[in-house]
C-alpha positions as a Markdown table, in Angstrom:
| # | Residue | x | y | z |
|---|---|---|---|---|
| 1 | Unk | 5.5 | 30.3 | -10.6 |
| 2 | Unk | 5.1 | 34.1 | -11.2 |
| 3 | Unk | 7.4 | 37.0 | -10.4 |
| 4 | Unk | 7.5 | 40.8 | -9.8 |
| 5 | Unk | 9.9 | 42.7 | -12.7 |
| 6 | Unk | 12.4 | 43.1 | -10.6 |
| 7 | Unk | 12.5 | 39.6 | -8.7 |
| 8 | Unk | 13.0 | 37.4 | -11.8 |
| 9 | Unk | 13.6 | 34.2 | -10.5 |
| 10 | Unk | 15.0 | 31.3 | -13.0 |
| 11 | Unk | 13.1 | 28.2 | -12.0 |
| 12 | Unk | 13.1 | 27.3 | -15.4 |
| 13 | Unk | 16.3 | 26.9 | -15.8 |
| 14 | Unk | 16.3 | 24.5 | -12.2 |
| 15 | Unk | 14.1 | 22.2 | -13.9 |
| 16 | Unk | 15.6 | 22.2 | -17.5 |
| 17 | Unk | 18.8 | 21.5 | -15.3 |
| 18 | Unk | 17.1 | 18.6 | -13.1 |
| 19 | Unk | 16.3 | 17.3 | -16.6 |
| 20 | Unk | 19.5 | 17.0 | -17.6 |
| 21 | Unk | 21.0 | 15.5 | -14.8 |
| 22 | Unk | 18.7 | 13.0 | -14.5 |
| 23 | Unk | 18.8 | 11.9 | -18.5 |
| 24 | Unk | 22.5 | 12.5 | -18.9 |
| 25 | Unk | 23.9 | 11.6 | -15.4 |
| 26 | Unk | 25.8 | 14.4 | -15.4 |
| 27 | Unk | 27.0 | 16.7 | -12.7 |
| 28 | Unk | 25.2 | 19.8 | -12.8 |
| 29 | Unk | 25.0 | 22.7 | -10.6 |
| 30 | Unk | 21.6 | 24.7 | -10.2 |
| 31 | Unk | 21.3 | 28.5 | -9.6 |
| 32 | Unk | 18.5 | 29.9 | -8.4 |
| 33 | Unk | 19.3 | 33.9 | -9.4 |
| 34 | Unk | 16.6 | 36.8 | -7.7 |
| 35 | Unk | 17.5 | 39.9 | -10.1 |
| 36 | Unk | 18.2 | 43.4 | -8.6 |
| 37 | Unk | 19.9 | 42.5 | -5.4 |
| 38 | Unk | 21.6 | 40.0 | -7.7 |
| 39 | Unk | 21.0 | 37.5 | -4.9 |
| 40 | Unk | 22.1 | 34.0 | -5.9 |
| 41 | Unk | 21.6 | 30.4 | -4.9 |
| 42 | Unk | 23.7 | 27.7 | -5.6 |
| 43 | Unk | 23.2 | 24.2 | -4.5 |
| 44 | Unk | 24.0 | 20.9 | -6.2 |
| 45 | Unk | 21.1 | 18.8 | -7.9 |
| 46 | Unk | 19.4 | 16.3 | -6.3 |
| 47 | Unk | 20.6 | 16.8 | -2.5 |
| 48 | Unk | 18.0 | 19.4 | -1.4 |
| 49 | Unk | 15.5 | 19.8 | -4.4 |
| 50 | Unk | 16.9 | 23.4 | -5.9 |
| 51 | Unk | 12.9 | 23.9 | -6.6 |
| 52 | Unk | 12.2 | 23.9 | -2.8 |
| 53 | Unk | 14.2 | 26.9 | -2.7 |
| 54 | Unk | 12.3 | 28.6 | -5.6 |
| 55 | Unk | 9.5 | 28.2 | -3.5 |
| 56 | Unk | 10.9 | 29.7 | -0.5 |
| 57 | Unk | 11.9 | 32.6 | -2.0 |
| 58 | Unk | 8.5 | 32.8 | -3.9 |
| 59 | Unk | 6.6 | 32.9 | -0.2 |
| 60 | Unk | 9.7 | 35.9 | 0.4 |
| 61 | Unk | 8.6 | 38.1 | -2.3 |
| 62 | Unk | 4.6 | 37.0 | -2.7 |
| 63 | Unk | 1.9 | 39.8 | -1.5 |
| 64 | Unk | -0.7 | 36.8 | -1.6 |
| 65 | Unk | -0.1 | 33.5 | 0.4 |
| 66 | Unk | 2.0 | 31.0 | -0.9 |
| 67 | Unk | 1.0 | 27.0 | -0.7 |
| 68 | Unk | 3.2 | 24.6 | -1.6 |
| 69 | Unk | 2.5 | 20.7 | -2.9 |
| 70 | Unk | 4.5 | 18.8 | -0.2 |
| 71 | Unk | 3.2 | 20.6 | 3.5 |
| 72 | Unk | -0.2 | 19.3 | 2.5 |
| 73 | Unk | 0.1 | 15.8 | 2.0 |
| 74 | Unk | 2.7 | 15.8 | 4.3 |
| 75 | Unk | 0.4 | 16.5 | 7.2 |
| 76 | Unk | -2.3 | 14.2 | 6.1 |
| 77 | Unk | -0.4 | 11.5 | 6.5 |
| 78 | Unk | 0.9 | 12.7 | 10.2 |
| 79 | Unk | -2.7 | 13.4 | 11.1 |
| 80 | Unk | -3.6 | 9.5 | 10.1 |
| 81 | Unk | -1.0 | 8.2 | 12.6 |
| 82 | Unk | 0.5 | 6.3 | 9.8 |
| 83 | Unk | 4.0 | 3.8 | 11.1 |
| 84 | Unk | 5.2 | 3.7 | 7.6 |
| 85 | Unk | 4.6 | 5.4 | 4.7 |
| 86 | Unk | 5.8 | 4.9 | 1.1 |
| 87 | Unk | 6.3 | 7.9 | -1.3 |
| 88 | Unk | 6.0 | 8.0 | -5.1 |
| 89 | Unk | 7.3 | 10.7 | -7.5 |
| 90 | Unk | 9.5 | 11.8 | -10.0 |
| 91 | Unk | 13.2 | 11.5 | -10.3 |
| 92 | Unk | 13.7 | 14.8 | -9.0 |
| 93 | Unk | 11.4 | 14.9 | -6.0 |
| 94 | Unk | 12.5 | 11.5 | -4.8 |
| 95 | Unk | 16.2 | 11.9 | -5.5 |
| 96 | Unk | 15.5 | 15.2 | -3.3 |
| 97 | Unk | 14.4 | 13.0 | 0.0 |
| 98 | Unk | 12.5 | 16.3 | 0.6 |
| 99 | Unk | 9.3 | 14.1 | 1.8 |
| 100 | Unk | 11.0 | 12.0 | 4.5 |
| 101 | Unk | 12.9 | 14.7 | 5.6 |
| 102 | Unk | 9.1 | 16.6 | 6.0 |
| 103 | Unk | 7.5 | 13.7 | 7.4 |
| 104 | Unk | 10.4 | 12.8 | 9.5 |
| 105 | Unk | 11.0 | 16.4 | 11.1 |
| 106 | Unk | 7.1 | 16.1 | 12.1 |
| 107 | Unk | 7.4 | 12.2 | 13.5 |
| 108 | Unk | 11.1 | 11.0 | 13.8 |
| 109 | Unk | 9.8 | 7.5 | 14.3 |
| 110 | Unk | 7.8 | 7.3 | 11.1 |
| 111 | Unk | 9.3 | 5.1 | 8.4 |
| 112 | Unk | 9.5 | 6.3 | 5.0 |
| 113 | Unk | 10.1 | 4.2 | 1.8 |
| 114 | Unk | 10.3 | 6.2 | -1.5 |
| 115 | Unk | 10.3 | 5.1 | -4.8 |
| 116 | Unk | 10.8 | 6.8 | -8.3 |
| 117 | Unk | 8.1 | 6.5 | -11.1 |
| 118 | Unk | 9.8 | 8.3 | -13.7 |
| 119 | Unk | 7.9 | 7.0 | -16.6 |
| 120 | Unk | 4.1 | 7.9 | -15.2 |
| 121 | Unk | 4.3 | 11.5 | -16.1 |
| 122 | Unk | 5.0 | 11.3 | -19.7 |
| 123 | Unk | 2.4 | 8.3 | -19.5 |
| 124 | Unk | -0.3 | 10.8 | -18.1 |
| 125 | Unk | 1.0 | 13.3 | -20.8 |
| 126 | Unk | 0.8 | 11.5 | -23.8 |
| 127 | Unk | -2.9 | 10.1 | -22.4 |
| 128 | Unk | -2.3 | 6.8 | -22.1 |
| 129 | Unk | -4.1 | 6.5 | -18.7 |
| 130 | Unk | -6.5 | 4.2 | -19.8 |
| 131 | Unk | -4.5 | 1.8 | -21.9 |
| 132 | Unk | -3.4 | -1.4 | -21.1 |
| 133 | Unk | 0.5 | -0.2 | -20.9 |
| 134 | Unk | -0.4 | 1.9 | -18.2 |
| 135 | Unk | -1.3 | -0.8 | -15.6 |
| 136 | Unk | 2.1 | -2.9 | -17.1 |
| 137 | Unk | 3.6 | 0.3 | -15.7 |
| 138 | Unk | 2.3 | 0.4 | -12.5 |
| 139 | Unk | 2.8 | -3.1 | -11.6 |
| 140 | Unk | 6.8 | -2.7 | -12.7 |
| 141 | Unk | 7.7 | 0.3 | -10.6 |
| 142 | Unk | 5.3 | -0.9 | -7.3 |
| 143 | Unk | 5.4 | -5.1 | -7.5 |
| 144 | Unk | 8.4 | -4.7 | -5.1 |
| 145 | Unk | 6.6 | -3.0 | -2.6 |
| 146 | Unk | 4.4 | -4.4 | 0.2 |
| 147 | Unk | 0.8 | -2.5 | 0.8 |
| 148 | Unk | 0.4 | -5.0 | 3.8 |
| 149 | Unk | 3.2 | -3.8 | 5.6 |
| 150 | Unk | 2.5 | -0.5 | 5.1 |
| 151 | Unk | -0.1 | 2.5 | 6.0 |
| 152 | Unk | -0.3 | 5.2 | 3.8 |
| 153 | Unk | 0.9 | 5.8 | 0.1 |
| 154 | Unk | 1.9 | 9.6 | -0.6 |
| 155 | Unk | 1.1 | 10.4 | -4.5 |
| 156 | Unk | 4.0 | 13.0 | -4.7 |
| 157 | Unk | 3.1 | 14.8 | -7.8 |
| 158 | Unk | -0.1 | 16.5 | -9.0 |
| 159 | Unk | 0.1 | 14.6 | -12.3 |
| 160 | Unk | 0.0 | 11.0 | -10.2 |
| 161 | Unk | -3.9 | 11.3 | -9.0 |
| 162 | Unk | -5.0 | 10.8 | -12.9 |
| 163 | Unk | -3.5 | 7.3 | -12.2 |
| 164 | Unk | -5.1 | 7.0 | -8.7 |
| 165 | Unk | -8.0 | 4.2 | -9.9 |
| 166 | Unk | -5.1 | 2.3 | -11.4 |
| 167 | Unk | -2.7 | 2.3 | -8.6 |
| 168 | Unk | -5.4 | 2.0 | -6.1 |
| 169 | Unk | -6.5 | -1.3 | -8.3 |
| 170 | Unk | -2.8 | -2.6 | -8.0 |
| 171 | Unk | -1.9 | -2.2 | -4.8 |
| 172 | Unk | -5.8 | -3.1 | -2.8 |
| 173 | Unk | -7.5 | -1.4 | -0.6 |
| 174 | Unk | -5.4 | -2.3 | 2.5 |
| 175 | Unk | -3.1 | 0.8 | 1.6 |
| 176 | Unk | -4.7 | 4.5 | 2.0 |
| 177 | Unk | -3.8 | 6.6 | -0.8 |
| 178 | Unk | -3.3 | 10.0 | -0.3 |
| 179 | Unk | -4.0 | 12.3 | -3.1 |
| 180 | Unk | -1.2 | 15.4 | -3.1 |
| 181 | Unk | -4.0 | 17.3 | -5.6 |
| 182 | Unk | -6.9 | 17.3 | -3.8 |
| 183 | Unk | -4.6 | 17.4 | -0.4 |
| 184 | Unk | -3.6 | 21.0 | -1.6 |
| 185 | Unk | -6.8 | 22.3 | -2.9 |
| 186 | Unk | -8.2 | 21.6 | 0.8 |
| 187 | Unk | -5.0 | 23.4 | 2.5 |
| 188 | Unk | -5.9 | 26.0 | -0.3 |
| 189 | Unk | -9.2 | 26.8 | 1.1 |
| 190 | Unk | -8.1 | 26.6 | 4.5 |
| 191 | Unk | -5.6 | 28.9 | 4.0 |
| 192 | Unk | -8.5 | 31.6 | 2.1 |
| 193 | Unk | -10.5 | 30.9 | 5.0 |
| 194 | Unk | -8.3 | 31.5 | 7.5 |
| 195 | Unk | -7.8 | 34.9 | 6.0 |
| 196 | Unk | -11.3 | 35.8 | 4.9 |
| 197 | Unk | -10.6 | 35.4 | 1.5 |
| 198 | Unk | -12.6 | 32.7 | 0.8 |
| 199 | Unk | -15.6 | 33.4 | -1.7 |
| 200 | Unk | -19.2 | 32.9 | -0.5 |
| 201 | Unk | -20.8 | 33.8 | -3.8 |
| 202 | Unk | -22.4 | 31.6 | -6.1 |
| 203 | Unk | -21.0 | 34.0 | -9.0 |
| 204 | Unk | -19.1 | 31.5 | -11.1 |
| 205 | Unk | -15.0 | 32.6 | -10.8 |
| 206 | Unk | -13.0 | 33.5 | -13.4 |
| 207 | Unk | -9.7 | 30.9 | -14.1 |
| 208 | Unk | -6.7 | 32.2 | -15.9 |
| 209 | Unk | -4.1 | 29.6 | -16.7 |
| 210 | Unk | -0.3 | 30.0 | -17.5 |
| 211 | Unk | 2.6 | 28.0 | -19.1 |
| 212 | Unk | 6.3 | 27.7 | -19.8 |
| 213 | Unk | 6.2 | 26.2 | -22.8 |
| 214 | Unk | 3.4 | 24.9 | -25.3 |
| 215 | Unk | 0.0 | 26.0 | -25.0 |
| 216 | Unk | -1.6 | 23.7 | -28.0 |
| 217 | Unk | -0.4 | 20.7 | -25.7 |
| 218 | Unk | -2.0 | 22.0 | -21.9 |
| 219 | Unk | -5.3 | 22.8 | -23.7 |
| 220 | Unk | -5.3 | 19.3 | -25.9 |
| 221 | Unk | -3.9 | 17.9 | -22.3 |
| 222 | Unk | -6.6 | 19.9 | -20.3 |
| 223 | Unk | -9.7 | 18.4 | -22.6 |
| 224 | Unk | -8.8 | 14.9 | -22.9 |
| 225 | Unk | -8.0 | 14.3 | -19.4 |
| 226 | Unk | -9.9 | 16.8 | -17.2 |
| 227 | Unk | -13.1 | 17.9 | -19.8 |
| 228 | Unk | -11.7 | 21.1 | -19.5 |
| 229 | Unk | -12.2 | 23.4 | -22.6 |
| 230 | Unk | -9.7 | 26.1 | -22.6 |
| 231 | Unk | -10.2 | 29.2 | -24.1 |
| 232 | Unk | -6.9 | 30.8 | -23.6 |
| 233 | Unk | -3.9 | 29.9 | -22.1 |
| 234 | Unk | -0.6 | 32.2 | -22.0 |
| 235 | Unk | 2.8 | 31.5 | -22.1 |
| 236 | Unk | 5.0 | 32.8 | -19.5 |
| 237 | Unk | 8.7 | 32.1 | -19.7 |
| 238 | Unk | 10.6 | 32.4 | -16.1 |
């Protein structure tokens, strides 16, 4: 999440914050502070998600369009006429109810069950994605739910996909998993096209990537699970 000079804004410090709440159980307050007009947001953890207002004040400020990793999946799901829908992510996003607030504002009669998989990001991290712990995992957090009874399964953060074979093997093929990655690289090039920005070259593009904190770790990350080779990778602190 980038910023002009003179509209800092402190998402960082949001998700440090989230972090804490969630290990500590304490009560925390997030700010969301825009620099200049000295503009500032303040909303409790966990009731909306204080990063939802990041990004709405990101669109505010952006010269470029703006996509976000909820809308997408969000509206695949609608489109597939789905009755009931169950929602993984972190902590955070679930503890947020930001999904079933989406889906429900689009189809009040849908029914949304959400559950937290706190422990299948730092499993993707520390790539474990292929080891035996990894489906012990899956089956703890999703043996209470019931694909049969539902329609579609929302993968509510980018890192989940990289355990997409896994969860898919757990839960059968009754249950249509939706893939919130490759559901926002398709709104993605919508969005270009819809503006004429979308390339038609066949020059290869040039990718640039940016961190908070920890470069070593994205590119050892980057090579193990995506066979990407990263060159270089700079650290940008928000």
């Amino acid at each position: 999440m980038g910023a002009e000079d003179d509209g800092v804004l402190l998402a960082q410090l949001l998700y440090e914050l989230t972090d804490l709440h969630h290990l500590l159980g304490i009560q925390a307050y997030g700010r969301l502070v825009q620099y200049q007009n000295l503009r500032i947001v303040h909303q409790r953890l966990g009731y909306p998600d204080p990063l939802s207002v990041a990004f709405g004040e990101v669109k505010k400020i952006s010269s470029v369009p703006v996509v976000g990793i909820l809308r997408p999946s969000v509206e695949k799901a609608i489109e597939l006429n789905a009755r009931k829908i169950v929602v993984i992510g972190t902590e955070a996003t679930i503890s947020s109810h930001q999904y079933k607030k989406s889906l429900r504002a689009r189809k009040k009669t849908v029914r949304v069950v959400e559950k937290a998989c706190s422990l299948f990001v730092p499993l993707i991290e520390e790539g474990w994605v292929n080891k035996k712990i990894s489906a012990m995992i899956i089956r703890e957090y999703l043996k209470s739910l019931k694909p049969e009874k539902c329609d579609v399964m929302i993968l509510g953060c980018t890192h989940y996909p990289l355990l997409g074979k896994q969860i898919k093997k757990f839960i059968g093929s009754k249950l249509l998993v939706i893939d919130s990655a490759r559901a926002l690289a398709e709104k993605v090039e919508k969005t270009l096209a819809s503006k004429n920005l979308l390339s038609r070259g066949i020059k290869k593009g040039k990718s640039e990537f940016f961190v908070s904190s920890n470069p070593q770790r994205f590119r050892k990350f980057a090579k193990k699970l995506l066979g990407i080779r990263i060159s270089s990778v700079k650290l940008k602190r928000f």
